[in-house]
Backbone as JSON, one array per atom type, in Angstrom:
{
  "sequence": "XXXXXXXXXXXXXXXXXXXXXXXXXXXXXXXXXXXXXXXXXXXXXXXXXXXXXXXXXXXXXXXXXXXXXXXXXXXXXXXXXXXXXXXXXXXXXXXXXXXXXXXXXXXXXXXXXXXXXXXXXXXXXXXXXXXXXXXXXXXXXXXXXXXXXXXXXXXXXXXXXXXXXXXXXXXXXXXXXXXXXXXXXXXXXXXXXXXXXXXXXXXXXX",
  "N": [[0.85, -1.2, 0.0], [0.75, 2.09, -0.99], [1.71, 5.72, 0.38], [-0.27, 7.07, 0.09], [-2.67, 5.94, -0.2], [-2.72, 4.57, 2.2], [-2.82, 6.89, 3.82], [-5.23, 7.49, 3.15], [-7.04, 5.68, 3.5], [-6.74, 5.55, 6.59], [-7.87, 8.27, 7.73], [-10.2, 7.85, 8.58], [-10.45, 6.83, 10.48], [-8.56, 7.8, 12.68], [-8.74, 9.58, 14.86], [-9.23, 7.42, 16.81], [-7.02, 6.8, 17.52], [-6.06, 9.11, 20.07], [-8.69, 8.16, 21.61], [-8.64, 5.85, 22.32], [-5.19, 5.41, 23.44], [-4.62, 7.73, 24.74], [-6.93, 8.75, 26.74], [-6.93, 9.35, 29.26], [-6.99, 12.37, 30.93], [-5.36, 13.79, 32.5], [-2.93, 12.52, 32.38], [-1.99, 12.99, 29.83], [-0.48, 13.7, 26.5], [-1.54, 15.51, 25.13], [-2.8, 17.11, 26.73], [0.03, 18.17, 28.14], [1.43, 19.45, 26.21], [-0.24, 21.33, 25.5], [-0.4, 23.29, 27.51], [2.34, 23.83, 27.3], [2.15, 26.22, 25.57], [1.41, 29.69, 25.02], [-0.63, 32.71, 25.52], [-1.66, 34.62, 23.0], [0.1, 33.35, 20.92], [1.52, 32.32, 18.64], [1.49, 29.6, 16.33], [2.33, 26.25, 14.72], [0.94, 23.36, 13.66], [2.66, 21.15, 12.3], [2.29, 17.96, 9.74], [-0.77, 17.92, 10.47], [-2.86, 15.98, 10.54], [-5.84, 14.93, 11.3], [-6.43, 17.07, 12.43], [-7.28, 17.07, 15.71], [-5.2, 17.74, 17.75], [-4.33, 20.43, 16.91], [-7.18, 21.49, 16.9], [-8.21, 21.27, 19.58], [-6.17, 22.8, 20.6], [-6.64, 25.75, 19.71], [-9.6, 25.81, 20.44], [-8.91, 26.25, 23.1], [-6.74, 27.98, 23.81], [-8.07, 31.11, 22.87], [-6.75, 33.3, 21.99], [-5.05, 32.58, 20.45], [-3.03, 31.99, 17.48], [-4.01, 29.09, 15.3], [-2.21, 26.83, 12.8], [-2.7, 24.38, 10.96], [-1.55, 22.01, 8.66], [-0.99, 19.87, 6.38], [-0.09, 16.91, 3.78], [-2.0, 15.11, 2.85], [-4.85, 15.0, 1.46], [-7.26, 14.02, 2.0], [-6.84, 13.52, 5.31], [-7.44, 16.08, 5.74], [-9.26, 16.54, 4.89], [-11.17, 15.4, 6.57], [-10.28, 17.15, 8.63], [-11.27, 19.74, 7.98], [-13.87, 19.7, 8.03], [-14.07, 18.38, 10.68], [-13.55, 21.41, 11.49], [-15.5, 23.09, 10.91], [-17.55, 22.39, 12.26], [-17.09, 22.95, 14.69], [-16.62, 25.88, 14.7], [-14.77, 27.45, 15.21], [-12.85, 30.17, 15.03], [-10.34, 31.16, 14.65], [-8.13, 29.3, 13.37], [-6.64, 27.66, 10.51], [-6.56, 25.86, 8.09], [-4.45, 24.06, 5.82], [-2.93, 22.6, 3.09], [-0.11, 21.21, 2.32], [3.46, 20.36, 1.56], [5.49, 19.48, 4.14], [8.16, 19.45, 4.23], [9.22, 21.37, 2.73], [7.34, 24.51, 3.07], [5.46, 27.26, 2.6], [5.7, 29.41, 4.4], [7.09, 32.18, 5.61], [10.71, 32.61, 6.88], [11.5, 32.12, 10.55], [8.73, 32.58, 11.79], [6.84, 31.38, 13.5], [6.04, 30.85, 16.88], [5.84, 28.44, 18.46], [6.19, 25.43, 17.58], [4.27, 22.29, 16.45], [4.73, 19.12, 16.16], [3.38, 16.29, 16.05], [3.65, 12.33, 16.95], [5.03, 11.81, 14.01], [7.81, 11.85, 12.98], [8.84, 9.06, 13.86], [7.78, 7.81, 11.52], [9.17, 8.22, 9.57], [11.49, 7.62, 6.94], [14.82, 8.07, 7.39], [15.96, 10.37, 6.22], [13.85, 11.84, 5.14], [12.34, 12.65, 7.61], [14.84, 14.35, 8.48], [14.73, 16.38, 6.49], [12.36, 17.78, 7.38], [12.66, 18.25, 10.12], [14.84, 20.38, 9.48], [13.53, 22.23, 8.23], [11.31, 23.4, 9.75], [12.71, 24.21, 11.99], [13.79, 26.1, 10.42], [11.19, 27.96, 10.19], [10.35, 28.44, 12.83], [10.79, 30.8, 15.04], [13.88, 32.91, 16.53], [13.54, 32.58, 19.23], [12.32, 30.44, 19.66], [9.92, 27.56, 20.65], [10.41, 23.99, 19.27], [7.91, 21.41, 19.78], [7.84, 18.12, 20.25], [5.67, 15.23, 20.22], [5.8, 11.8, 20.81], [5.94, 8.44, 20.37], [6.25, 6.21, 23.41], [6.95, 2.81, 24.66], [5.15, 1.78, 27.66], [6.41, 0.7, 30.85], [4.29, -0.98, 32.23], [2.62, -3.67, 32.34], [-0.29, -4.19, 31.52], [-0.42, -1.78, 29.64], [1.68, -2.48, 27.75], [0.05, -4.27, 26.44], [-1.74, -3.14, 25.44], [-0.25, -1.66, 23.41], [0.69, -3.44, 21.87], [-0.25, -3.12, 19.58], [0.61, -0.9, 18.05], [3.46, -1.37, 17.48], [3.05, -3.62, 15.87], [1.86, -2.38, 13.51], [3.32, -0.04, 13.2], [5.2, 1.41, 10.46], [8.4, 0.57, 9.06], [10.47, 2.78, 9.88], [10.1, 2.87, 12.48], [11.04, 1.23, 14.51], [13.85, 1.87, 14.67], [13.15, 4.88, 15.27], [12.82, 4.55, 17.62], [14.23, 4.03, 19.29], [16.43, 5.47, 19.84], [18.66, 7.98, 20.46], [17.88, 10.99, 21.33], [18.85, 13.33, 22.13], [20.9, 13.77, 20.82], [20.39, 13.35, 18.85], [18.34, 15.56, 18.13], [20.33, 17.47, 18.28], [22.33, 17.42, 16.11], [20.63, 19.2, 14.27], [21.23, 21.9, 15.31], [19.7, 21.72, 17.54], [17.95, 21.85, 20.84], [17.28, 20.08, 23.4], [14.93, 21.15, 25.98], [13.53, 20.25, 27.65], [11.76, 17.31, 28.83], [9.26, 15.42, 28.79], [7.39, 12.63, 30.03], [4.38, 10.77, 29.37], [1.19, 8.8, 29.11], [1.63, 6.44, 27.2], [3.79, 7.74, 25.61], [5.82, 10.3, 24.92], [6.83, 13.7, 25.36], [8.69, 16.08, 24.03], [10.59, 19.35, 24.26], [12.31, 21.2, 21.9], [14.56, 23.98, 21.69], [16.38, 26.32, 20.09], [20.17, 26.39, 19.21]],
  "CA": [[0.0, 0.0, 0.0], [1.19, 3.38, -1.11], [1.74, 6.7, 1.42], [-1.44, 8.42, -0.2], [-3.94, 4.67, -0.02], [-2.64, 4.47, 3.45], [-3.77, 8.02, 4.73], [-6.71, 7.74, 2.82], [-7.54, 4.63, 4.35], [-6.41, 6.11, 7.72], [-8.0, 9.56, 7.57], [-11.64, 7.97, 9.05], [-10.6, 6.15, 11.6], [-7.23, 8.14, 13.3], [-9.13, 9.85, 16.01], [-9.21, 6.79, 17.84], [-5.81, 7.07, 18.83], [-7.2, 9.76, 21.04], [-9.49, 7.83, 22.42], [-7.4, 4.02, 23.15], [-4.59, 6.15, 24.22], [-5.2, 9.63, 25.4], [-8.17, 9.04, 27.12], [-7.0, 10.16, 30.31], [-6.32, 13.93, 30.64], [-4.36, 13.87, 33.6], [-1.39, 12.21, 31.43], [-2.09, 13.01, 28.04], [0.17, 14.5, 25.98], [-1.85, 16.65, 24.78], [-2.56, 18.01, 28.15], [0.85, 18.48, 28.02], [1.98, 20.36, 25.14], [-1.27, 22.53, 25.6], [0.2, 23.88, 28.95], [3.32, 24.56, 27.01], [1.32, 27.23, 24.78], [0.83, 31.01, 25.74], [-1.8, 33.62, 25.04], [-1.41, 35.16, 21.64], [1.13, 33.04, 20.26], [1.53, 31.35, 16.48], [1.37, 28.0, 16.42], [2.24, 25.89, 13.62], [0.92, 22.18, 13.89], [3.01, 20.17, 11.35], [1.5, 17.22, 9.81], [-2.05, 18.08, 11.32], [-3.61, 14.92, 10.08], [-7.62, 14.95, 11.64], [-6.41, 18.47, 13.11], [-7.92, 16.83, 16.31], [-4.74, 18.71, 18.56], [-4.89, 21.65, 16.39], [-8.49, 22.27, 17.1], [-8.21, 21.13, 20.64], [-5.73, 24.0, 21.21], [-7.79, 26.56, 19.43], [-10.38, 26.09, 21.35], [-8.26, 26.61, 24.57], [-6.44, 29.51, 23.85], [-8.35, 31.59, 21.79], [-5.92, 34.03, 21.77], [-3.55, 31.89, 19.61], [-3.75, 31.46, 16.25], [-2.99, 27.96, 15.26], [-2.01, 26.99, 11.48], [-2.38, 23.28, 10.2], [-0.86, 21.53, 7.46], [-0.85, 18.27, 6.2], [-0.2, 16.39, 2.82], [-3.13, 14.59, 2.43], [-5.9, 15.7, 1.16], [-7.85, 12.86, 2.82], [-6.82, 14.03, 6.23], [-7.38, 17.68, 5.42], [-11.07, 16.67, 4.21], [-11.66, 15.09, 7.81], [-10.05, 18.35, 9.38], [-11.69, 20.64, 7.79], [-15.41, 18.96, 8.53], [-14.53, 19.54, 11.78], [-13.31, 22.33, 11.54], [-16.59, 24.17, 10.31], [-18.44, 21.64, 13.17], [-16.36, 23.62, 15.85], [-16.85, 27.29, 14.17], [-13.36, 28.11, 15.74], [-11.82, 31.45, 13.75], [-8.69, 31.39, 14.94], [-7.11, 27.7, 12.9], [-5.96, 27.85, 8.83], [-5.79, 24.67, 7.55], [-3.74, 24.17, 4.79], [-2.52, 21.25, 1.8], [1.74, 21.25, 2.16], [4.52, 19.66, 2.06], [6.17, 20.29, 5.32], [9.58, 19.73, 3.98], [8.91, 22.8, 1.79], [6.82, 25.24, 3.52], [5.41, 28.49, 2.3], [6.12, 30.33, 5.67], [8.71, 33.24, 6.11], [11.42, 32.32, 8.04], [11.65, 32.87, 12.02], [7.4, 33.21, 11.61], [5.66, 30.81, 14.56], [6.34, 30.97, 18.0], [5.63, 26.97, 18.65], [5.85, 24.38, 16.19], [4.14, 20.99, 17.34], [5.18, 17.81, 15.5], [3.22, 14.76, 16.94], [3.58, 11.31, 16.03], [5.32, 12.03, 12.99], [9.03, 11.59, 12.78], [8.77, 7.83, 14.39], [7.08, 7.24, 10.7], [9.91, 8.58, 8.23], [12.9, 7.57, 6.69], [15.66, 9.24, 7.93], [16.87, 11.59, 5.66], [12.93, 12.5, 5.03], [12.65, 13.29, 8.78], [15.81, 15.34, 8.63], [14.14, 17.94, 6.52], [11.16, 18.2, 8.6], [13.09, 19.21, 11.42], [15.03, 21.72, 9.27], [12.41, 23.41, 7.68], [10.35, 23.14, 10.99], [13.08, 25.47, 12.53], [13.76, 27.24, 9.86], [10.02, 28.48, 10.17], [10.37, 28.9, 13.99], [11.16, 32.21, 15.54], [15.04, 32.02, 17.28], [13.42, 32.66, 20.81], [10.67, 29.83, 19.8], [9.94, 26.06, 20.93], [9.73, 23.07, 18.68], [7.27, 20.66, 20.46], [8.03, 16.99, 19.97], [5.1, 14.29, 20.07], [6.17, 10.59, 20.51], [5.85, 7.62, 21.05], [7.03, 6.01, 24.2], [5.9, 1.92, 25.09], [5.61, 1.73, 29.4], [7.12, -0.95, 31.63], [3.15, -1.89, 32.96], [1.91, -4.93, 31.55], [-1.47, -3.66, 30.9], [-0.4, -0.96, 28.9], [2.04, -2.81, 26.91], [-0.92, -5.39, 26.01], [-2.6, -2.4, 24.6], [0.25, -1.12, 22.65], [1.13, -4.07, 21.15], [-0.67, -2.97, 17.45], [1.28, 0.52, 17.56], [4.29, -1.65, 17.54], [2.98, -4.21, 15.05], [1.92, -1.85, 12.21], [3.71, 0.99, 12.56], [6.4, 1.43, 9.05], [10.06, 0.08, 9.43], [11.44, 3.31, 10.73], [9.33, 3.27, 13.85], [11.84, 0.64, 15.55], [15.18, 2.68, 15.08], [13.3, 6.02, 16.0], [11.76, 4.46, 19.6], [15.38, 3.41, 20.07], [17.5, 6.81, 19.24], [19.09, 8.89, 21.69], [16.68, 12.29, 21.17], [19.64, 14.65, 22.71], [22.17, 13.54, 20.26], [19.77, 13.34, 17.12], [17.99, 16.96, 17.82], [21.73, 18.42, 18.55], [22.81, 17.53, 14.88], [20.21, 20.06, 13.65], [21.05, 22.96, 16.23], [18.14, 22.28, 18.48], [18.51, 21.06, 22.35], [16.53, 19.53, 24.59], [14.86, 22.12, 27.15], [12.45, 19.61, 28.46], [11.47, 15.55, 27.95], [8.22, 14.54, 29.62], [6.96, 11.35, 30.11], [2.82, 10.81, 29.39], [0.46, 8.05, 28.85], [2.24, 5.74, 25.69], [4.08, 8.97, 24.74], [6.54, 11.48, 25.34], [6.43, 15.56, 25.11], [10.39, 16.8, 24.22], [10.94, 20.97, 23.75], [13.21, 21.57, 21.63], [15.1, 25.2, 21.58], [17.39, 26.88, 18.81], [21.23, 26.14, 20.3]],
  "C": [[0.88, 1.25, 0.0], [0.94, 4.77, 0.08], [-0.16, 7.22, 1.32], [-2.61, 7.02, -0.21], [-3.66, 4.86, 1.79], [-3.14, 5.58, 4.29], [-4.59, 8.02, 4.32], [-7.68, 6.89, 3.91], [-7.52, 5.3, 6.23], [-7.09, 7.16, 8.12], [-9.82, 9.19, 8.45], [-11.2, 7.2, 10.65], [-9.37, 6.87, 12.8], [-7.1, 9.29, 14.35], [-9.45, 8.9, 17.2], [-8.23, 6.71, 18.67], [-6.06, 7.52, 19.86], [-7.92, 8.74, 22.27], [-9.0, 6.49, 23.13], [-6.09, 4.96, 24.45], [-4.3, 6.96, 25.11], [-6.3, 9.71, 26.11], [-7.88, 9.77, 28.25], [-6.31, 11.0, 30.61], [-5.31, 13.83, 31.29], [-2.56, 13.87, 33.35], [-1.28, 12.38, 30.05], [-0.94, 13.8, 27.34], [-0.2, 15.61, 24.98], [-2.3, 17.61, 25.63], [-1.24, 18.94, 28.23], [1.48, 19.63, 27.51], [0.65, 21.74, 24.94], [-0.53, 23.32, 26.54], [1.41, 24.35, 28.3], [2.94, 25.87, 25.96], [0.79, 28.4, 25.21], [-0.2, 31.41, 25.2], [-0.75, 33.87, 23.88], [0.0, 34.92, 20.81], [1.16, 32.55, 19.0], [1.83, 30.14, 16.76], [1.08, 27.5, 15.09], [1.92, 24.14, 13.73], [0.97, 21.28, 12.35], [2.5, 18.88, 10.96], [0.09, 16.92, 10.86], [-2.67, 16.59, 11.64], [-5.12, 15.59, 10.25], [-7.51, 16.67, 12.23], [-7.18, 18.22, 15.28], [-7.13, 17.85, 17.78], [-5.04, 19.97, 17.82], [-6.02, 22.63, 16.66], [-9.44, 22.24, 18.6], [-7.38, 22.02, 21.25], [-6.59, 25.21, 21.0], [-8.56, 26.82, 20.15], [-10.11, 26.44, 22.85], [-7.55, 27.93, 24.62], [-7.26, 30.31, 22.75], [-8.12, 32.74, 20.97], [-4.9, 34.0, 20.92], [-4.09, 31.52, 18.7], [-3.42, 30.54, 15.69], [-3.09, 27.77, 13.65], [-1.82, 25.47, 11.26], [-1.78, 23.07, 9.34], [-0.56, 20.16, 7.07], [-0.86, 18.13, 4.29], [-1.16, 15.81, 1.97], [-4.27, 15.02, 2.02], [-7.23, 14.74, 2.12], [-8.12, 12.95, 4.08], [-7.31, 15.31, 6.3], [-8.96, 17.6, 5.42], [-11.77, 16.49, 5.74], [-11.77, 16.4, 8.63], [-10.92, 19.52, 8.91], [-13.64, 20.62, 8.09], [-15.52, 19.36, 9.76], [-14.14, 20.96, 12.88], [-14.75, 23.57, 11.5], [-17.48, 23.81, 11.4], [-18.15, 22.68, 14.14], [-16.94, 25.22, 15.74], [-16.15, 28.15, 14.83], [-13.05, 29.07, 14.2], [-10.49, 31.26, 14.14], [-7.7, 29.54, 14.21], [-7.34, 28.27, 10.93], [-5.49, 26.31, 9.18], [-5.17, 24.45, 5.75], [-3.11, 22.99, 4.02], [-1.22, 22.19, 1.34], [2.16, 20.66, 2.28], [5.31, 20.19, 3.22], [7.83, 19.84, 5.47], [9.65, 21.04, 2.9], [7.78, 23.56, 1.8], [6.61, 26.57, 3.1], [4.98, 29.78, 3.14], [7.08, 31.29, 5.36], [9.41, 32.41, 6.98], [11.18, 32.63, 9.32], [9.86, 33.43, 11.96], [6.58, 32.76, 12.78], [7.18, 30.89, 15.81], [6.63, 29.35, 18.79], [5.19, 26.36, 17.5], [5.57, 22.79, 16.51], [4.35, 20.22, 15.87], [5.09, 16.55, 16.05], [3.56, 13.7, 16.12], [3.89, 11.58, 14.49], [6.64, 11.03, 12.41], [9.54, 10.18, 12.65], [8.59, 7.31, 12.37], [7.9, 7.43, 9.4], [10.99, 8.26, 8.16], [13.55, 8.36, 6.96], [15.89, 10.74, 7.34], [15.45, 12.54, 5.15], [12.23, 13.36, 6.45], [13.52, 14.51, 9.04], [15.1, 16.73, 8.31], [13.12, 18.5, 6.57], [11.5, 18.97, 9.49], [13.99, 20.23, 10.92], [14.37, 22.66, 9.1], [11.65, 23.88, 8.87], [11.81, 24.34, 11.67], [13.39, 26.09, 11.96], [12.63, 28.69, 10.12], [9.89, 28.91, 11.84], [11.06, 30.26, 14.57], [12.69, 31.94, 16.46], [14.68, 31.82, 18.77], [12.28, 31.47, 21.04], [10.65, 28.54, 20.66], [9.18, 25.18, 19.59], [9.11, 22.12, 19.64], [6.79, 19.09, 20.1], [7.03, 15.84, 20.52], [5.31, 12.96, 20.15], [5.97, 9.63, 20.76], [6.83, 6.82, 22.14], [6.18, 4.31, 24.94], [6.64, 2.11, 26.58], [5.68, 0.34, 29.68], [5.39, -1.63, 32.19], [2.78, -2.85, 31.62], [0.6, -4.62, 30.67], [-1.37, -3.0, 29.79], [0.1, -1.46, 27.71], [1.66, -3.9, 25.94], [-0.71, -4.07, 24.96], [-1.82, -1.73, 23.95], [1.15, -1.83, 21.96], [0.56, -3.84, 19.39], [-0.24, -1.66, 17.06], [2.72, -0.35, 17.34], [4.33, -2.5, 16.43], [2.48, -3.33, 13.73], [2.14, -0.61, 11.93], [4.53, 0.41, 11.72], [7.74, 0.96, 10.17], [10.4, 1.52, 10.12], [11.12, 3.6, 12.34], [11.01, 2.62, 14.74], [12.99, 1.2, 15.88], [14.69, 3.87, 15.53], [13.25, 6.07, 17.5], [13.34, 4.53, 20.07], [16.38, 4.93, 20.45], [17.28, 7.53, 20.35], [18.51, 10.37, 20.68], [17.93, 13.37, 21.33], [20.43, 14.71, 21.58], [21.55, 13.95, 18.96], [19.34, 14.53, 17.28], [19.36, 17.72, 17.38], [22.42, 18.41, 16.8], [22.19, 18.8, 14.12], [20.34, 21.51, 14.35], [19.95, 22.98, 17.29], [18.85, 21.0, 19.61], [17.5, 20.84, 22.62], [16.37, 20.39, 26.08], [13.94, 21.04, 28.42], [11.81, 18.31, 27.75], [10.27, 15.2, 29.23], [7.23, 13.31, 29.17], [4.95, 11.18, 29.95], [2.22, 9.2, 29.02], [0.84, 7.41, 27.03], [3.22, 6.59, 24.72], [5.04, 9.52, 25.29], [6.67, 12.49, 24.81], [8.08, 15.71, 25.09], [10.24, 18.37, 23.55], [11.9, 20.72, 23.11], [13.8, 23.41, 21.55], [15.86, 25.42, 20.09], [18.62, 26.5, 20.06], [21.85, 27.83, 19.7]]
}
């Protein structure tokens, strides 16, 4: 199955994550990375997919204007459905490549990037995270999404089919030292938190 059958296929059902995973706020990582988000800031949420964080920040700050983007058109069609459901002003969704972005430089304040990276060949990853700070402001935060399986039994029942059909590069990204691999592109590690199947990492400009 091809990138563009696979999000199509994907694009109805990929709010369940959400709901298997994320159900409980307390640890969510989207709890998380919300809390890292001020009043009237720019926010760029790379590969949106369903826009489901996107339009779950929105609605929390409504001071901040957040900016989707995704490849798919498939995903985009979902996002934008409920997008109009919501009747949030403050989100722009948008059909890009987010290795070639039609941003200014130094333009958002926070740039989230969930569940993404885990899913790309290396060197297609790489210029994600360039472009992705290119487009970030030097005083900004990139906001890293990931997956993370936990030592409880229970959990690691239930995250045995993120393990069985994610793509080949999932297994070398779970494994990869994060400090070492941001640091190649100029970006550090301000902050690595731990959540429910997941982990939240800041990155900075160095």
């Amino acid at each position: 199955m091809n990138s563009k059958m696979f999000y199509k296929a994907l694009a109805g059902i990929y709010d369940l994550l959400d709901v298997i995973y994320f159900r409980v706020e307390a640890n969510s990582p989207r709890k998380s990375v919300l809390e890292k988000i001020k009043k009237r800031e720019k926010v760029l949420d790379l590969c949106t997919g369903t826009a489901t964080n996107a339009l779950s920040i929105a609605k929390r700050r409504p001071d901040t204007k957040v900016v989707g983007i995704d490849l798919s058109k498939d995903m985009l069609r979902v996002a934008k459905d409920k997008l109009r459901q919501s009747g949030l002003k403050n989100v722009r969704l948008y059909q890009m490549d987010a290795t070639d972005m039609k941003f200014k430089t130094g333009c958002f304040d926070k740039i989230l990037i969930s569940l993404v990276l885990h899913e790309m060949e290396e060197e297609l990853a790489a210029k994600i995270v360039k472009e992705a700070k290119r487009v970030l402001k030097d005083d900004g935060e990139i906001i890293i999404t990931e997956w993370e399986p936990s030592n409880q039994l229970s959990k690691r029942v239930l995250f045995m089919p993120i393990h069985l059909l994610e793509p080949k590069p999932y297994k070398r990204f779970i494994r990869m030292d994060l400090y070492s691999y941001f640091r190649q592109f100029g970006l550090e590690i301000v902050s690595y938190e731990h959540c429910d199947y997941s982990k939240v990492v800041v990155l900075k400009k160095t």
